[in-house]
Biopython code that builds the backbone (N, CA, C, O; Angstrom):
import numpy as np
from Bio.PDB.StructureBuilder import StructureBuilder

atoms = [
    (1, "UNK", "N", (-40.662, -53.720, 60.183)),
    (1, "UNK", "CA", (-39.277, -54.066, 60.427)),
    (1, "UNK", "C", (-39.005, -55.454, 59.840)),
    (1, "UNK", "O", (-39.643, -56.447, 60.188)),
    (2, "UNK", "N", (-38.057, -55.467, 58.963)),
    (2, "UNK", "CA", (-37.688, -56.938, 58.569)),
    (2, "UNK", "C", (-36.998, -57.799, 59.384)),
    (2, "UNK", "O", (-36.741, -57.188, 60.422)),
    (3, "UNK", "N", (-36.600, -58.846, 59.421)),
    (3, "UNK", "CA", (-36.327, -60.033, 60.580)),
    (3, "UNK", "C", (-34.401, -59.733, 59.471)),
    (3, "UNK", "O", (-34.161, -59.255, 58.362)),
    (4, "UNK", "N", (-33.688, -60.208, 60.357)),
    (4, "UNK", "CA", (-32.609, -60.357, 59.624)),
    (4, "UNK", "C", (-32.286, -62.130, 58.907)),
    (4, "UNK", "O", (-32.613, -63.170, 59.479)),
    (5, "UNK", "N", (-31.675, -62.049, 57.731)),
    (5, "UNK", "CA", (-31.916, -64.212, 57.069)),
    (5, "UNK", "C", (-30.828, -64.541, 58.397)),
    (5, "UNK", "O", (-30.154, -63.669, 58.946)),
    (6, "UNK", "N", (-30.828, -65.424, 58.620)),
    (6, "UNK", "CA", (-30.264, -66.576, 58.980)),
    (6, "UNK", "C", (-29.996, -67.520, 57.727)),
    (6, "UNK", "O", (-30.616, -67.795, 56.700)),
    (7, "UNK", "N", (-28.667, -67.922, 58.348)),
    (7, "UNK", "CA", (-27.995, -68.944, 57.020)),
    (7, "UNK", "C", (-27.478, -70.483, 57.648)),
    (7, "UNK", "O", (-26.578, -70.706, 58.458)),
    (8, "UNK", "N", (-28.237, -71.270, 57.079)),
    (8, "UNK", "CA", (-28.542, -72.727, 57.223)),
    (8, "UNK", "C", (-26.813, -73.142, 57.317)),
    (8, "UNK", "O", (-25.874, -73.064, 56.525)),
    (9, "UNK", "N", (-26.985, -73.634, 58.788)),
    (9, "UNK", "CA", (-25.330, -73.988, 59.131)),
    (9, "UNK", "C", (-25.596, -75.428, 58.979)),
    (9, "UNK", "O", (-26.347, -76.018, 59.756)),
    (10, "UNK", "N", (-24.794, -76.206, 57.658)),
    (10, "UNK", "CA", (-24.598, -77.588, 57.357)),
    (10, "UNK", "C", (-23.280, -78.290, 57.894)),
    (10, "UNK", "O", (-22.118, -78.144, 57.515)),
    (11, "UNK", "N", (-23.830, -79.128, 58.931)),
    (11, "UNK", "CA", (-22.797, -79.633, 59.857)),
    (11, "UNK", "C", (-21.868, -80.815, 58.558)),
    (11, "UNK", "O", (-22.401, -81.282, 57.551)),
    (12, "UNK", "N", (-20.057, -81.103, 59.109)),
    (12, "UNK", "CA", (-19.724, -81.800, 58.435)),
    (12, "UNK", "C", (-20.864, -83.546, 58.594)),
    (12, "UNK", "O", (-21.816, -83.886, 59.296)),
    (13, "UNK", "N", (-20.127, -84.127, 57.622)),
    (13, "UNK", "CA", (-21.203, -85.607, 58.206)),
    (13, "UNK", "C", (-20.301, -86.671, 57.593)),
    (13, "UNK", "O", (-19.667, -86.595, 56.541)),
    (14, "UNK", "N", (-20.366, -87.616, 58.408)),
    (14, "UNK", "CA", (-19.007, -88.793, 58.690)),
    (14, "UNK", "C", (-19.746, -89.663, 57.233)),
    (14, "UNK", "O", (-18.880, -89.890, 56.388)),
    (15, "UNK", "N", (-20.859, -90.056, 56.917)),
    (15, "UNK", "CA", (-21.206, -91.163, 55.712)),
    (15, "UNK", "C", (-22.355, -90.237, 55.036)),
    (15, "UNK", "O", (-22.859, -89.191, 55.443)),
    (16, "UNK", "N", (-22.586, -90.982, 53.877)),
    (16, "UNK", "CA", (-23.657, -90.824, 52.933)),
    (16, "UNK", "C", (-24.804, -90.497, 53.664)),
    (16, "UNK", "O", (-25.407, -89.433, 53.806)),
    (17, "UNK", "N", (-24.990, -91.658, 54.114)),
    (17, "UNK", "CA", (-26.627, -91.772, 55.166)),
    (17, "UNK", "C", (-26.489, -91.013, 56.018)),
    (17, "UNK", "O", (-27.621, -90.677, 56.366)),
    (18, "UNK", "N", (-25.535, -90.359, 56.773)),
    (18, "UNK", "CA", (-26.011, -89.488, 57.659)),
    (18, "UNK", "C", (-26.766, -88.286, 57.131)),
    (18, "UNK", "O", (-27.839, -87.821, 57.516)),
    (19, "UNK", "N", (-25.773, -87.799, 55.940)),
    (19, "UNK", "CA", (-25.881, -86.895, 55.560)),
    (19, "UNK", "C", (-27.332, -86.687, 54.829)),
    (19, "UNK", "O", (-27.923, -85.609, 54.758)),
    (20, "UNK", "N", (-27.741, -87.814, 54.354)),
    (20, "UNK", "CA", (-28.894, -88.285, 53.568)),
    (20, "UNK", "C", (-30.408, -88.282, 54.881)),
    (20, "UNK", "O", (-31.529, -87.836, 54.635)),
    (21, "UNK", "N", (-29.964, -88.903, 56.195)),
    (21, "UNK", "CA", (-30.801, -88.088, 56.768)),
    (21, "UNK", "C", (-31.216, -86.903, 57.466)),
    (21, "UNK", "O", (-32.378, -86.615, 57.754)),
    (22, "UNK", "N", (-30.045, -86.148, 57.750)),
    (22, "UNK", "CA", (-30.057, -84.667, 58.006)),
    (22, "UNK", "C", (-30.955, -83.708, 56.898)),
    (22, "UNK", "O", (-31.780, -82.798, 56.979)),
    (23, "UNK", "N", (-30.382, -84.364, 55.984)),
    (23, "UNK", "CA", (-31.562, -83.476, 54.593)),
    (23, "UNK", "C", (-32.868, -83.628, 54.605)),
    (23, "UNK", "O", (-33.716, -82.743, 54.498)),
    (24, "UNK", "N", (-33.069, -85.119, 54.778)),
    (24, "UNK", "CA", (-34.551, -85.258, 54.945)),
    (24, "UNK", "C", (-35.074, -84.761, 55.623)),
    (24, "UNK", "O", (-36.132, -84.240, 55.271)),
    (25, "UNK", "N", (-34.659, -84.657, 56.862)),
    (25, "UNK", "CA", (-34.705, -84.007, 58.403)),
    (25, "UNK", "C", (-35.246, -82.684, 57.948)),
    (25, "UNK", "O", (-36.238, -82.397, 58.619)),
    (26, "UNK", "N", (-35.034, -82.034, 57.305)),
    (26, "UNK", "CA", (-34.764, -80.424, 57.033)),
    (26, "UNK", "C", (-34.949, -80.022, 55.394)),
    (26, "UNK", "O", (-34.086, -79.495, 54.692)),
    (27, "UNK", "N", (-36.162, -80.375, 55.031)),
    (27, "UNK", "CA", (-36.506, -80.152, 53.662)),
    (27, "UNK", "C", (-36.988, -78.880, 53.309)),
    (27, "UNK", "O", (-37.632, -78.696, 52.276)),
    (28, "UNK", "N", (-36.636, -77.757, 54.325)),
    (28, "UNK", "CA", (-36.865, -76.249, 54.446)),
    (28, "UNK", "C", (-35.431, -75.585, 54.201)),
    (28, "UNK", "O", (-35.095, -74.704, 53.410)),
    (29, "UNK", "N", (-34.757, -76.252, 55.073)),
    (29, "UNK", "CA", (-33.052, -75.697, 54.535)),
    (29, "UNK", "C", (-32.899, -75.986, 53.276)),
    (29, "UNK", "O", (-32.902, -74.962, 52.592)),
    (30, "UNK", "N", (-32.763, -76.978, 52.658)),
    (30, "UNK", "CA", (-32.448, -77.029, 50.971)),
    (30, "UNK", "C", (-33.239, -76.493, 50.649)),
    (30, "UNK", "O", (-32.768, -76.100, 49.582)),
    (31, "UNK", "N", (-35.039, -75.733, 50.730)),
    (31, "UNK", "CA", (-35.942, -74.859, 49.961)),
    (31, "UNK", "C", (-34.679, -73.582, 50.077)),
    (31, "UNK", "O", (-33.929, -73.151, 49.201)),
    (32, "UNK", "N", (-34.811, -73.210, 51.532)),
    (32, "UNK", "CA", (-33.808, -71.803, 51.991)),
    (32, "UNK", "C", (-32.746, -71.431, 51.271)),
    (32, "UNK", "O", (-32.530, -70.334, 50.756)),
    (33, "UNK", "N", (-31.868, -72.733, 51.258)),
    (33, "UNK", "CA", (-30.513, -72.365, 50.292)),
    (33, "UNK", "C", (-30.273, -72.027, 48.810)),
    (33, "UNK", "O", (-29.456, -71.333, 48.206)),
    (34, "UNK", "N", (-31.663, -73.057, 48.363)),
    (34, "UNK", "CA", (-31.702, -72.889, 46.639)),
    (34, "UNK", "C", (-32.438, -71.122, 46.325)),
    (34, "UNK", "O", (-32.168, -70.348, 45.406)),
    (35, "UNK", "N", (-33.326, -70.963, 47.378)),
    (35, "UNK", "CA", (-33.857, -69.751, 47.488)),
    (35, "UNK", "C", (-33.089, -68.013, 47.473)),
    (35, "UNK", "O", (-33.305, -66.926, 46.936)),
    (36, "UNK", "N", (-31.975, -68.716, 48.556)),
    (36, "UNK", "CA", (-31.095, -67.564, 48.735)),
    (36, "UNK", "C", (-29.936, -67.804, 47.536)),
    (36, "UNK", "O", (-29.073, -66.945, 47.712)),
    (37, "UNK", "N", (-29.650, -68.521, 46.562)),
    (37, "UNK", "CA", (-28.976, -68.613, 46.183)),
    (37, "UNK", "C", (-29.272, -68.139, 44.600)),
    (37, "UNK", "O", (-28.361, -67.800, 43.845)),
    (38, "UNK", "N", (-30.230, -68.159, 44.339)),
    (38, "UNK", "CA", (-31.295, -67.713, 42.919)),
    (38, "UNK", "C", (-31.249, -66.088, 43.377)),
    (38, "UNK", "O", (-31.126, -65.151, 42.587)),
    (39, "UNK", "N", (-31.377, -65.981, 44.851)),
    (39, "UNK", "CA", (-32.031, -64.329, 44.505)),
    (39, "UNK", "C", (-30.459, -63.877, 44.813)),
    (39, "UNK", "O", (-30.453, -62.801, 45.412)),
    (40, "UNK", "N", (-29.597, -64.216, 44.655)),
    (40, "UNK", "CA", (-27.855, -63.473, 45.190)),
    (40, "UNK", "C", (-27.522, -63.667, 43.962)),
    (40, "UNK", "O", (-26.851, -62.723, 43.544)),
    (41, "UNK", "N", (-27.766, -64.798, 42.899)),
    (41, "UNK", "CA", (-27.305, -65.185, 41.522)),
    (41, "UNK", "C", (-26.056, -65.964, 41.659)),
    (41, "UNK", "O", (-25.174, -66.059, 40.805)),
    (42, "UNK", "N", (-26.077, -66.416, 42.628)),
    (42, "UNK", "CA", (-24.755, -67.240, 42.687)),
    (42, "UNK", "C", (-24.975, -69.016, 42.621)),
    (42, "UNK", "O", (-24.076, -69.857, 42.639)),
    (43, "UNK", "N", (-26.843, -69.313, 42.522)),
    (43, "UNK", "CA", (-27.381, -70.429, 41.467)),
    (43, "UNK", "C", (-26.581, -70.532, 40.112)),
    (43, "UNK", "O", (-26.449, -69.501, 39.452)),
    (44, "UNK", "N", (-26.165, -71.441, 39.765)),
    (44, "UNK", "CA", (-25.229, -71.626, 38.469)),
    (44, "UNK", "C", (-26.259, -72.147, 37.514)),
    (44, "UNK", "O", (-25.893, -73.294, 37.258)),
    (45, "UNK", "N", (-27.574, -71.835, 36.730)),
    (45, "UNK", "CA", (-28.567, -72.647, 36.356)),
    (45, "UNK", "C", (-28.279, -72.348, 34.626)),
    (45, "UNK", "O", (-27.688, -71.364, 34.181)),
    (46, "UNK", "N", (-28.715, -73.185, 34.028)),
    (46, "UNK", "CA", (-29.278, -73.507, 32.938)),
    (46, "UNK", "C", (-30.854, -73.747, 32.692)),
    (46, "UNK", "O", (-31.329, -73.945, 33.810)),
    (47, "UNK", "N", (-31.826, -73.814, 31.767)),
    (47, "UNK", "CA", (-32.981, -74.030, 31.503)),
    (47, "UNK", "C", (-32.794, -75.375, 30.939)),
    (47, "UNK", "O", (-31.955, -75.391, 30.038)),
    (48, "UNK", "N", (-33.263, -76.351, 31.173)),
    (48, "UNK", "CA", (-33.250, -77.532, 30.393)),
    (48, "UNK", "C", (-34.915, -78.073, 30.278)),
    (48, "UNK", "O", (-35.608, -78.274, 31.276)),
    (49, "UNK", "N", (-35.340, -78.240, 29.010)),
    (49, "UNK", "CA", (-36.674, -79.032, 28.887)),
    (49, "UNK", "C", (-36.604, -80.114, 28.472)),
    (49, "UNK", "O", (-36.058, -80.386, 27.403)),
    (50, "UNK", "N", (-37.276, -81.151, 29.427)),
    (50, "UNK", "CA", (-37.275, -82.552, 29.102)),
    (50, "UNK", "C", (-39.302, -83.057, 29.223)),
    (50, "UNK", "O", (-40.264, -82.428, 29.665)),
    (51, "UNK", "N", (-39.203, -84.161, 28.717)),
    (51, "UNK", "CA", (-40.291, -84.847, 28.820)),
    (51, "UNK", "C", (-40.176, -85.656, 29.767)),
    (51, "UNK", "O", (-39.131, -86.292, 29.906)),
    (52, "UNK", "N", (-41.337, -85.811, 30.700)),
    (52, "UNK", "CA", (-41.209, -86.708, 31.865)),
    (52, "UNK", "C", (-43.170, -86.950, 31.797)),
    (52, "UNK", "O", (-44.178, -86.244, 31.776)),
    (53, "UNK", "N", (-42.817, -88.330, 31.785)),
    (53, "UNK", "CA", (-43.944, -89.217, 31.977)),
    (53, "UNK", "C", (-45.281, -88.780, 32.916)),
    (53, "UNK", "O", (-45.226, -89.199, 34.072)),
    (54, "UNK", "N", (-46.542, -87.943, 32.538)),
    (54, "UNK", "CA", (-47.627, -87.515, 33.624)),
    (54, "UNK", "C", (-47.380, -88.806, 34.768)),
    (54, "UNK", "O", (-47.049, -88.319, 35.849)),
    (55, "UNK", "N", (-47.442, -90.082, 34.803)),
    (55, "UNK", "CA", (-47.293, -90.702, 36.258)),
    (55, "UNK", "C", (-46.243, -90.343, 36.851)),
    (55, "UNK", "O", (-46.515, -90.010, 38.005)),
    (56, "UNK", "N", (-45.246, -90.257, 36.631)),
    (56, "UNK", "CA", (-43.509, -89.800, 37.112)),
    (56, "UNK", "C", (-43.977, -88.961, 37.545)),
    (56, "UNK", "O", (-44.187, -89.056, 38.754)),
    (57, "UNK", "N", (-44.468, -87.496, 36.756)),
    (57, "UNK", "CA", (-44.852, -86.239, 38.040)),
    (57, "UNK", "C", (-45.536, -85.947, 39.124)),
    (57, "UNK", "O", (-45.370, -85.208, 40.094)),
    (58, "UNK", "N", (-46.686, -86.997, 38.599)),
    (58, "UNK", "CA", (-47.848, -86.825, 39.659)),
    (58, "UNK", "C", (-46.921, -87.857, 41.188)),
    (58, "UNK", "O", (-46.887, -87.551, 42.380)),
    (59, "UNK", "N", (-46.469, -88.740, 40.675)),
    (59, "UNK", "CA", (-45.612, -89.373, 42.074)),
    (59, "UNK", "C", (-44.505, -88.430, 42.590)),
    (59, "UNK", "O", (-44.306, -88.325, 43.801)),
    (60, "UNK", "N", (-43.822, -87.779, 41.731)),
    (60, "UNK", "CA", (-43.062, -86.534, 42.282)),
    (60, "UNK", "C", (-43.583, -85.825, 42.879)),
    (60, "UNK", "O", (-42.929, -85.372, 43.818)),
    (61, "UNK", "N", (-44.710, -85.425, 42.746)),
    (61, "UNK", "CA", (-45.633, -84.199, 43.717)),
    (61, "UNK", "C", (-46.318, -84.912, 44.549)),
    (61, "UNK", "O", (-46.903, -84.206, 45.371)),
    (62, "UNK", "N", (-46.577, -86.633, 44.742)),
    (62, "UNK", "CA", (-47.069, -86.598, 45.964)),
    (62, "UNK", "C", (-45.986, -86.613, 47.094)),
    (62, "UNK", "O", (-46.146, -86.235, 48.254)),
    (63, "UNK", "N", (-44.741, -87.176, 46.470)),
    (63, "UNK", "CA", (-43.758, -87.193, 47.492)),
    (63, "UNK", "C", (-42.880, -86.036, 48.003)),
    (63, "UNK", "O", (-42.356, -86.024, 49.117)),
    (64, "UNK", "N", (-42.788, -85.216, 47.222)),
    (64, "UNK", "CA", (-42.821, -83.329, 47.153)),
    (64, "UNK", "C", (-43.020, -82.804, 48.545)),
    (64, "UNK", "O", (-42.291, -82.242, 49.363)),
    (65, "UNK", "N", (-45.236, -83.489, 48.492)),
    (65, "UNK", "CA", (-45.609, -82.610, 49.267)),
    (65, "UNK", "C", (-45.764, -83.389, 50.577)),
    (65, "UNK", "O", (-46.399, -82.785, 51.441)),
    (66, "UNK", "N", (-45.224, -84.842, 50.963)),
    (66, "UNK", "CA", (-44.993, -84.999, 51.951)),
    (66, "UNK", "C", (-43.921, -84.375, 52.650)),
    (66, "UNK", "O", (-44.016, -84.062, 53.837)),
    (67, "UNK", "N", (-43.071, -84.213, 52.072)),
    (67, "UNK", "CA", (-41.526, -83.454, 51.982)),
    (67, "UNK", "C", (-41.994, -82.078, 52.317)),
    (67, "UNK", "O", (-40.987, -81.371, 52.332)),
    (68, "UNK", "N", (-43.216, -81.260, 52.634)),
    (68, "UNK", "CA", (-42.884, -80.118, 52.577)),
    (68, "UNK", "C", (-42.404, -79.085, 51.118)),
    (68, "UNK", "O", (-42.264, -77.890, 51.378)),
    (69, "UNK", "N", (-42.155, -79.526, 49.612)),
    (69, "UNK", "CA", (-41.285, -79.173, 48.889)),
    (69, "UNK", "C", (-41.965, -79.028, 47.792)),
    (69, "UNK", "O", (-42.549, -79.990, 47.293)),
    (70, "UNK", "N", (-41.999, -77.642, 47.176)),
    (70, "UNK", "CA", (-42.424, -77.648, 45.657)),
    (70, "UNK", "C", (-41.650, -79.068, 45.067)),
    (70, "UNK", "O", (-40.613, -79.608, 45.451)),
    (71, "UNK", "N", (-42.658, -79.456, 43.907)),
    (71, "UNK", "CA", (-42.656, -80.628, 43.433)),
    (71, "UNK", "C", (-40.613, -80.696, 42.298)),
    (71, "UNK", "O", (-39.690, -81.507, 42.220)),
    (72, "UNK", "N", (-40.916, -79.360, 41.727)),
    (72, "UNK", "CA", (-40.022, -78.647, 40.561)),
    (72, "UNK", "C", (-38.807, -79.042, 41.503)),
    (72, "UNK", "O", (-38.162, -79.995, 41.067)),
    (73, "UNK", "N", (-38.338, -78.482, 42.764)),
    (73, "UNK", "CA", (-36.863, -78.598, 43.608)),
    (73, "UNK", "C", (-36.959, -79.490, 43.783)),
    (73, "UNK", "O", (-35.853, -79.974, 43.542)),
    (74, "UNK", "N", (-37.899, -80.587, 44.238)),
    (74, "UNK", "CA", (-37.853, -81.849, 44.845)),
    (74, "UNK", "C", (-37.107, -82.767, 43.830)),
    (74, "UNK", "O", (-36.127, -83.395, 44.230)),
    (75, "UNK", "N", (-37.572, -82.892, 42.379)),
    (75, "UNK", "CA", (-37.374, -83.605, 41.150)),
    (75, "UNK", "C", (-35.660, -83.239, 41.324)),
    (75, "UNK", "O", (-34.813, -84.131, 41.386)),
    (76, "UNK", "N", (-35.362, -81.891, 41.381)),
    (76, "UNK", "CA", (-33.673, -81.726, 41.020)),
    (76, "UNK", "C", (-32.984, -81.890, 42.142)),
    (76, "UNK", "O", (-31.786, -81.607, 42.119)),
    (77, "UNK", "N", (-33.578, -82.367, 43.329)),
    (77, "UNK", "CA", (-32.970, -83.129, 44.137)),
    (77, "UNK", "C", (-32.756, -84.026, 43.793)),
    (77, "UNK", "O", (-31.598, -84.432, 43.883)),
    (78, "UNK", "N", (-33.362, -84.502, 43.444)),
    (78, "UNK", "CA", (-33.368, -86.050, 43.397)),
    (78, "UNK", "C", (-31.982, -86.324, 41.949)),
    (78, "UNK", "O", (-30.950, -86.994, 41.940)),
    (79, "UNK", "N", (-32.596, -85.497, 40.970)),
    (79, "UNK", "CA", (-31.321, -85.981, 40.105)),
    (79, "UNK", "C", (-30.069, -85.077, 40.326)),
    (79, "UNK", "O", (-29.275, -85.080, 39.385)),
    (80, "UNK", "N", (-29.801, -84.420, 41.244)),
    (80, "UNK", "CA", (-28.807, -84.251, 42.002)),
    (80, "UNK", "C", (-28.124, -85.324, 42.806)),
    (80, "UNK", "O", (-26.895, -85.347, 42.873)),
    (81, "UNK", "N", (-28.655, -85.954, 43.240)),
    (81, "UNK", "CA", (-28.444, -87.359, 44.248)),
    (81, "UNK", "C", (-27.971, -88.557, 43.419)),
    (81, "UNK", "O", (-27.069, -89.319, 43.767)),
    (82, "UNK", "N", (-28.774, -88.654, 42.130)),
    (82, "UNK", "CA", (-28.555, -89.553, 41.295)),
    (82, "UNK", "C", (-27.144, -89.481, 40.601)),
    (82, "UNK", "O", (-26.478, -90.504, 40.440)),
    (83, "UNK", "N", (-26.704, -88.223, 40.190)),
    (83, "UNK", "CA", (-25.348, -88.109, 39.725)),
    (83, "UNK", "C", (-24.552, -87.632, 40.600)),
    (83, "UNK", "O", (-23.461, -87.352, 40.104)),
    (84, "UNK", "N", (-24.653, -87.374, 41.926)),
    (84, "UNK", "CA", (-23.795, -87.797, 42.870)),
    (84, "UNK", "C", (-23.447, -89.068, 43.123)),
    (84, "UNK", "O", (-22.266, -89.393, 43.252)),
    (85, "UNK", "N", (-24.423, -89.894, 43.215)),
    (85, "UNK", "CA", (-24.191, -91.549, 43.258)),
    (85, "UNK", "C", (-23.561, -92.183, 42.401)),
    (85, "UNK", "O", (-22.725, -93.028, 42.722)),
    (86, "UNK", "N", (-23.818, -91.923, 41.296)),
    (86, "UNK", "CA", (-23.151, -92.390, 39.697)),
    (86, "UNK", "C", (-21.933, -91.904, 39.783)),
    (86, "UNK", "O", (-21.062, -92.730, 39.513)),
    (87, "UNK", "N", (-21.411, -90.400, 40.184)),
    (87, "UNK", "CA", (-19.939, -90.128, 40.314)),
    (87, "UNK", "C", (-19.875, -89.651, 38.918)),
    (87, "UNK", "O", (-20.839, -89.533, 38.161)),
    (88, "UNK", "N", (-18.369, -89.332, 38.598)),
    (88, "UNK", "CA", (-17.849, -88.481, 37.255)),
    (88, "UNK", "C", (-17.759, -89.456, 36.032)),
    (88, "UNK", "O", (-16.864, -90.299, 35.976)),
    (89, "UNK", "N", (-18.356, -89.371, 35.416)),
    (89, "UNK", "CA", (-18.153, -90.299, 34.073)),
    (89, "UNK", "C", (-17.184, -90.407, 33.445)),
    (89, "UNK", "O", (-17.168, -91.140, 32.456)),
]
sb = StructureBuilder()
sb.init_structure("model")
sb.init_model(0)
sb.init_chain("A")
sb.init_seg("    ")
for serial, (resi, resn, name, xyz) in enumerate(atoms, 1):
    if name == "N":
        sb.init_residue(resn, " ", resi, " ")
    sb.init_atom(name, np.array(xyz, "f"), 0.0, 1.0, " ", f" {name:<3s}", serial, name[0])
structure = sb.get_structure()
């Protein structure tokens, strides 16, 4: 018998930082959402290959796996965050 999904209820959040620690809080819900969202196809993705520095990754994957988080989602968090911060050019 399969379990039925449950869908990660993201409360509104009054500042940045709150919101910034609720995520941290819960580095299984953003696995969950990017997860359910790849297998429905409603992920909007592109393939992009870049070069990134062997130290850059290996510090991405140690902080990854404190996080709970394949190393690969963790990285596009992060530059998710980064051009959220930066804003629209």
């Amino acid at each position: 018998m399969t379990t039925p999904k449950k869908s990660v209820a993201i409360p509104k959040f009054r500042s940045e930082a709150e919101e910034a620690k609720w995520w941290d809080g819960r580095p299984e819900a953003a696995t969950k959402i990017m997860k359910n969202a790849l297998k429905s196809g409603r992920a909007p993705l592109k393939t992009v290959t870049i070069r990134i520095p062997a130290p850059d990754i290996q510090a991405a994957k140690e902080l990854a796996q404190e996080k709970g988080l394949p190393y690969q989602i963790y990285m596009k968090m992060l530059l998710h965050e980064a051009l959220k911060r930066e804003g629209p050019v």
